[in-house]
C-alpha positions as CSV (number, residue, x, y, z in Angstrom):
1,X,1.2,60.9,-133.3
2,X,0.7,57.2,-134.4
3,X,-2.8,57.2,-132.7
4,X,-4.2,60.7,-134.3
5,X,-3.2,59.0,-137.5
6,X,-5.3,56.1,-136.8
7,X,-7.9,58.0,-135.3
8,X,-7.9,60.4,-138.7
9,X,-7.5,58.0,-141.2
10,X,-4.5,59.7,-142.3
11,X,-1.9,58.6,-144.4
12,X,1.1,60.5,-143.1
13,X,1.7,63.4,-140.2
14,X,5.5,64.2,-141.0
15,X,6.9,66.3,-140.8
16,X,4.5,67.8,-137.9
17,X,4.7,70.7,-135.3
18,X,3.2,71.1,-132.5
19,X,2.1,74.0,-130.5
20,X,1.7,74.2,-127.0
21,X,-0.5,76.7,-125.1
22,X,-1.8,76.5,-121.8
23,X,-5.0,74.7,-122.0
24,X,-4.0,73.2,-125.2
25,X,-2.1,72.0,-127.8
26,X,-2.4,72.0,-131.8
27,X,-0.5,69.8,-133.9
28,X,0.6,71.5,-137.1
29,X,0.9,69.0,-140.6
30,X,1.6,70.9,-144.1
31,X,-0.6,67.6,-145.1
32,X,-3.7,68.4,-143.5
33,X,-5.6,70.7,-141.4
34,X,-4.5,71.6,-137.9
35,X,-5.3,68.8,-134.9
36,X,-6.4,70.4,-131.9
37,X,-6.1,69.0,-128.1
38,X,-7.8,70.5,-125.5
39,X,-7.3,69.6,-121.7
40,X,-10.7,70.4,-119.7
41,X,-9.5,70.8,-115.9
42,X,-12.7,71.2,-114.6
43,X,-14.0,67.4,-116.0
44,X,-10.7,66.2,-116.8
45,X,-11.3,65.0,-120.6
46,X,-9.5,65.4,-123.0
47,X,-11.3,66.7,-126.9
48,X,-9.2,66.3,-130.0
49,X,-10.7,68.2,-132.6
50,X,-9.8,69.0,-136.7
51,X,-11.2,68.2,-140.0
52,X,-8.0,66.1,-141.0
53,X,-9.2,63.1,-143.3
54,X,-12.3,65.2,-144.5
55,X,-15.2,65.8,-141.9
56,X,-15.0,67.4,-138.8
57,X,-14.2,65.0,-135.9
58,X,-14.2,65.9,-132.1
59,X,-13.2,63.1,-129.8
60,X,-13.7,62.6,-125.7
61,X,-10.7,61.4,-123.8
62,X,-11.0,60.8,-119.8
63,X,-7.2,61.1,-117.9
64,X,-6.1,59.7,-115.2
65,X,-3.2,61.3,-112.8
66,X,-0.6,58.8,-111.9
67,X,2.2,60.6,-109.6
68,X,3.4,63.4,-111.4
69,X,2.1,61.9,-115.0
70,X,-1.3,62.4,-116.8
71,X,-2.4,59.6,-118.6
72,X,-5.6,59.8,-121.4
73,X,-7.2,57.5,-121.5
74,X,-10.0,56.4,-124.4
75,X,-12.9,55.7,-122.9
76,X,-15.0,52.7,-123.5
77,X,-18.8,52.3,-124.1
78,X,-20.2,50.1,-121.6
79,X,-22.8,48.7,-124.4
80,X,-19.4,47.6,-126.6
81,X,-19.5,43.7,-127.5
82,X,-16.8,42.4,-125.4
83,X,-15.3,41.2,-128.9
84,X,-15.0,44.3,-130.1
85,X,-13.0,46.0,-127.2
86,X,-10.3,42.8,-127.4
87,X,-9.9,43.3,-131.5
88,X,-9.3,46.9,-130.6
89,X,-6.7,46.0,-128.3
90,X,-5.5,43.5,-130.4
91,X,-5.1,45.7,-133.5
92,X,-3.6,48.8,-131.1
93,X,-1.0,46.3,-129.4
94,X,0.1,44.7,-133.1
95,X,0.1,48.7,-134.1
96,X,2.8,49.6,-131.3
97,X,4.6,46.7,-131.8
98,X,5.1,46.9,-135.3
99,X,5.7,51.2,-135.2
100,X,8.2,49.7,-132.6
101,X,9.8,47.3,-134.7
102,X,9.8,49.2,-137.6
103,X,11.4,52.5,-135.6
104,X,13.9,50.0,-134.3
105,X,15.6,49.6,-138.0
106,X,14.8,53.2,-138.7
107,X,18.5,55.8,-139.1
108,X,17.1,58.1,-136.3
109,X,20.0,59.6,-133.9
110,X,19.9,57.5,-130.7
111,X,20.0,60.8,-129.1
112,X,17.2,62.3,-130.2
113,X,13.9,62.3,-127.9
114,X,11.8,60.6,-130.1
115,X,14.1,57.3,-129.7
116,X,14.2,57.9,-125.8
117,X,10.3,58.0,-125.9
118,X,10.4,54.4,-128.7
119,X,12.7,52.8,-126.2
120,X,11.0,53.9,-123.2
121,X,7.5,52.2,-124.4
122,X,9.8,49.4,-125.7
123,X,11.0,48.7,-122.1
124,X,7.3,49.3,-120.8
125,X,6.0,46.9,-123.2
126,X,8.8,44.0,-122.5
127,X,7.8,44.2,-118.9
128,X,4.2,43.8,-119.3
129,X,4.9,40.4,-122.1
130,X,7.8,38.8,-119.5
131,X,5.8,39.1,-116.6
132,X,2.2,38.0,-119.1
133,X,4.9,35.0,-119.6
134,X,5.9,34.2,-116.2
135,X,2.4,34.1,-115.0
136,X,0.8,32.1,-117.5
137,X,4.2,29.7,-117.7
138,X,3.9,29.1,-114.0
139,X,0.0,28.2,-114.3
140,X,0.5,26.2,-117.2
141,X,3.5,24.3,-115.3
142,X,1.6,23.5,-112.3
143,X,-1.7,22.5,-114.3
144,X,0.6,20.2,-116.1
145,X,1.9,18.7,-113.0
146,X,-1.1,18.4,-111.8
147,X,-2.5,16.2,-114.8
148,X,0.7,14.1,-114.8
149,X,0.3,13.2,-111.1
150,X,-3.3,12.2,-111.7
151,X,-2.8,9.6,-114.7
């Protein structure tokens, strides 16, 4: 939901609803017009389609089967300054984080499935940094070793 917000410029989905049908899904907002999300099985993309934030807008997503998940994926043009892609990735990652954070402090039931799916991506994401940390502290340990032996 955080990312067809972004991806709308919209300033709020809640409450939404969301409809699922075989081939796709539509997410209902008494805000804005309906979002809808196709799944293509013959190419495997993805389209999310509405006129939420004022013009029509149909996106192409690729997916990816990983065991018994489906991940969709946004796909990245090849001609994109390598810049670019990192401050997109940069500005997603600070995005999660702070939705994180921020749904961390938040009064929601810690039964409900939205916090399972916050804390799941919250224990995803703390993987990912500690094992970023333990790679880059071991390299950075034995470089510096390595220039202390030498002087």
């Amino acid at each position: 939901m955080s990312h067809l917000k972004e991806i709308f410029n919209l300033k709020s989905i809640d409450p939404y609803d969301i409809k699922k049908e075989d081939a796709s899904t539509t997410v209902n907002t008494p805000s804005v017009p309906a979002i809808v999300i196709k799944l293509d099985k013959n190419t495997n993309k993805v389209l999310v389609m509405s006129t939420a934030g004022g013009r029509f807008k149909e996106l192409q997503y690729d997916t990816l089967q990983q065991g018994q998940e489906m991940l969709v994926l946004r796909p990245i043009p090849s001609n994109a300054p390598t810049e670019d892609i990192l401050n997109d990735a940069r500005k997603r990652i600070e995005h999660l984080v702070y939705e994180n954070v921020l749904f961390s402090a938040s009064s929601v039931a810690e039964t409900s499935k939205e916090f399972s799916y916050y804390c799941e991506i919250r224990d995803r994401f703390m993987k990912v940094v500690e094992k970023i940390y333990e790679d880059r502290q071991k390299g950075f340990e034995t470089g510096y070793n390595k220039l202390r032996n030498k002087s």
